[in-house]
C-alpha positions, 0 to 999 in steps of 0.5 A, a space after each residue: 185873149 181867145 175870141 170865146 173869152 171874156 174880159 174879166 173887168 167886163 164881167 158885171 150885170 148891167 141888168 140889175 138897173 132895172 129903173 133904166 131898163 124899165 124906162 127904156 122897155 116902157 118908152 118902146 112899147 108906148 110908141 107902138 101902143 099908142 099908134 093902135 091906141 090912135 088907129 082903134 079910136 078912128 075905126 070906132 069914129 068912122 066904122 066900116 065893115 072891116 073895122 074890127 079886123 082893122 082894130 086887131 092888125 093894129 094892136 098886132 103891130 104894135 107887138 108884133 117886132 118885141 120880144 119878151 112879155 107882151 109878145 107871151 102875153 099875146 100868144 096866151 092870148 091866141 091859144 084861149 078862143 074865149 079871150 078874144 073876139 075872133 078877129 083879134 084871136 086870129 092876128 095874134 095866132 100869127 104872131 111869131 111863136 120863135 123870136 130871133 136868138 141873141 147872138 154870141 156876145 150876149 151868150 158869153 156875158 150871160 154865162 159870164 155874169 151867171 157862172 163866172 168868169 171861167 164858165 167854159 171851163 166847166 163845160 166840156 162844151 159849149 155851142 155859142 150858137 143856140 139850138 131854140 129861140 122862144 120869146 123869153 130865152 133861148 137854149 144851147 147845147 153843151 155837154 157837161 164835164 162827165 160826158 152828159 149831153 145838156 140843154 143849157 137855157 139862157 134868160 133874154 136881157 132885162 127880163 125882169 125889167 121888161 115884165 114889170 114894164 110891160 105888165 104895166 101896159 098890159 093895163 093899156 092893151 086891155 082898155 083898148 080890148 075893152 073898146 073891141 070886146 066888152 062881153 068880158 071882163 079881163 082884170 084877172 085875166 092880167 093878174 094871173 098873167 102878170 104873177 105866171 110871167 114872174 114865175 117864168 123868169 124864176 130859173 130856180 124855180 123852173 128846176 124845182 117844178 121840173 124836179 117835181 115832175 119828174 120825181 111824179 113819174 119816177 115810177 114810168 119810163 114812158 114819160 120822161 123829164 129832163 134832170 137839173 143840173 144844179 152846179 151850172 144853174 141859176 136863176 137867170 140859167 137853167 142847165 139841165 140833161 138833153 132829151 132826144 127826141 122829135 116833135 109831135 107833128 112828125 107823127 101825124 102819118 104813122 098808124 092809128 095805133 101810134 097815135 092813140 098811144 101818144 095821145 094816151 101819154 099827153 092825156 096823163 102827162 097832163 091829167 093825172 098831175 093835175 087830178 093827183 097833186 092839183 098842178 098843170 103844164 100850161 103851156 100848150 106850145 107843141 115844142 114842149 113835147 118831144 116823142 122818141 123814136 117809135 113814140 115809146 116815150 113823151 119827152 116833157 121839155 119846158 117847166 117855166 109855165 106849170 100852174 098850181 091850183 088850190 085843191 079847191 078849184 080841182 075839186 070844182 073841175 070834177 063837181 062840173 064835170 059830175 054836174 053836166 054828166 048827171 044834168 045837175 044844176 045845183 052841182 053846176 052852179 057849186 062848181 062855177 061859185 067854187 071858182 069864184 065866178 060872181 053874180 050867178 043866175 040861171 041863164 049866165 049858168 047856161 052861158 057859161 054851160 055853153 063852153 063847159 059842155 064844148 071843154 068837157 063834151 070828149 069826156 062826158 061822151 062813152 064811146 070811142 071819138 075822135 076830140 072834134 070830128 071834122 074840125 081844124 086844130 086852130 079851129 079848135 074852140 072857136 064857133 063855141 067862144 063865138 055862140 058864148 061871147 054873143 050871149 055874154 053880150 045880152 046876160 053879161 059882163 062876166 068877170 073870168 077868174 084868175 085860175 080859169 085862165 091857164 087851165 082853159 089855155 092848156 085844155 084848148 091846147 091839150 085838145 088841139 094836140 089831139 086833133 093834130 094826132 086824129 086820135 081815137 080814144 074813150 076820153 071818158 075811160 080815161 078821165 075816169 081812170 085819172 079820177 080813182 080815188 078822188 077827194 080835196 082832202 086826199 088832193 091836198 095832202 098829197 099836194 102838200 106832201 109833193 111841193 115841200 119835197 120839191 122845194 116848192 112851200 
């Protein structure tokens, strides 16, 4: 037998012990959990100045070796200042955002267990060694029998397993948050992650909101998506069509013009599909984009977390934005209802307005700026989410709901983006612009339209 071949008897899917897996997955998380549970409880005893940078290294190394859930879970964690208290922010920003890949053996009983047994016949190619490693899967290289050049994403092992595992410790990790921080509330803050973390292990799904935005910038050559190829695709394998392309900070030196142009393209990439059929890219990892050389095109690369909002909360985003625009209380406080914020007064108004005016300042200010003047990108939101979850500390408890979380995290990250580039733009020509035409009735007809042809009802 070849060194690249399987054994046919060999050819199983072990994963689907999912009880197994998740008692192993369970029992591995615990130990570390319960060290920080027990390093948390002697800071809270004893106290000291550093106590609470102490509390966030040692819920960071009880993470900081697992790959999978709980270390995605983290780096959300990281990338929405207003989750965390800073120290906590700051150790799990380091935590890292490329795992180790899975080596070859596992490679071949992946495509063997997804495609069969002779799954390298149907390649032309195949690279056993992978191109990008993240937290969830990895990616190949491989070119299809027709001569396309593909990328070939590879789910890790006993995903599935390790989700509902973790999601269950997840519950742990926020009582010990509770211990640190209790100007928020996060028992939302774990649903939606627990329902995103799902949807991202759904390939089949991945290939249909991938479909969705590509069939949304057809009519543009200078966004581009990558095509599904769904012979070689399952839900556990994801084969799609190779961008080339480089990444975003390689384009940090070149002139202000170029610049604005890329941050042009991601302020659509981003906007326009969420002001048109009320659906964002949440993950604002810069990997997720690529640019072409000379920067004439942005390559969209990563579809696994994509969000889909009811035309209700978007019509909320632009009641708030109107409502800070023309200082209108009353429009403020129908957009926070809107979201489902509970308990509303005056003052949590002017909390919450605190950080709504920090989101939306660069698109409530006519001029040409930069998003941030002399701030850092991992910076980026920082002192704002400090002044709010101090006053949160005297007017709060604020529950956070579900849809707020994603489209905070990828505004943050949207902005730093931004920062990174040191663009210049009129970001409220631009907003305006992505507006035209707005209404909720309008946004859900055409979202409705869109995900039933994407497949997505």
């Amino acid at each position: 037998m070849a060194q690249d071949e399987i054994d046919p008897a060999q050819v199983r899917d072990p994963e689907r012990d999912r009880l197994t897996g998740r008692v192993r997955r369970f029992a591995q998380v615990g130990v570390g959990l319960a060290g920080a549970g027990a390093q948390l409880s002697a800071n809270r005893l004893f106290g000291g100045e550093d106590a609470d940078g102490r509390n966030a290294r040692a819920l960071k190394a009880a993470l900081g070796n697992l790959k999978g859930p709980l270390m995605k879970a983290a780096q959300m964690f990281a990338t929405v200042p207003d989750l965390l208290p800073p120290e906590l922010a700051a150790e799990f920003a380091e935590l890292q955002t490329n795992a180790p890949s899975m080596g070859r053996p596992f490679v071949r009983r992946r495509m063997a267990s997804e495609l069969g047994p002779d799954w390298a016949s149907r390649f032309a190619s195949f690279e056993l060694d992978a191109a990008h490693a993240a937290s969830l899967g990895q990616v190949h290289r491989a070119q299809s029998l027709d001569g396309q050049r593909l990328a070939v994403k590879l789910q890790y092992p006993e995903m599935q397993s390790a989700v509902e595992s973790d999601l269950g410790q997840l519950k742990v990790i926020f009582s010990l948050y509770k211990r640190l921080d209790g100007a928020i509330d996060p028992t939302e803050i774990a649903e939606e992650i627990g329902a995103r973390l799902r949807e991202e292990l759904d390939y089949e799904r991945e290939a249909k909101l991938m479909r969705l935005y590509r069939s949304f910038f057809a009519d543009r050559d200078d966004i581009q998506t990558p095509e599904p190829v769904e012979a070689l695709s399952t839900g556990r394998l994801l084969s799609m069509t190779w961008l080339d392309g480089q990444g975003l900070l390689n384009f940090r030196d070149q002139p202000l013009e170029v610049r604005n142009r890329i941050a042009r393209l991601l302020f659509d990439a981003w906007w326009r599909p969420m002001t048109k059929m009320g659906v964002i890219h949440g993950d604002p990892h810069l990997g997720n984009y690529s640019l072409t050389p000379g920067a004439e095109a942005l390559n969209l690369l990563d579809f696994g977390c994509v969000r889909i909002f009811p035309p209700s909360f978007v019509a909320g985003v632009v009641r708030l934005y109107r409502g800070l625009a023309n200082d209108d209380r009353e429009a403020q406080m129908a957009a926070y209802r809107s979201w489902g914020f509970r308990n509303l007064n005056d003052d949590l108004v002017d909390v919450l307005n605190v950080w709504a005016r920090f989101i939306y300042g660069p698109l409530l200010d006519d001029r040409v700026r930069t998003v941030a003047d002399g701030v850092a990108p991992g910076q980026y939101g920082r002192s704002e989410a400090f002044k709010v979850r101090q006053a949160l500390k005297e007017k709060g408890p604020v529950t956070i709901p579900r849809e707020f979380v994603f489209m905070d995290r990828a505004a943050i990250g949207l902005g730093a983006a931004f920062l990174h580039l040191g663009a210049e733009l009129n970001w409220r020509a631009l907003f305006e612009a992505s507006l035209e035409g707005f209404t909720e009735e309008g946004l859900a007809a055409r979202q409705s339209e869109a995900l039933a042809a994407a497949g997505l009802t």
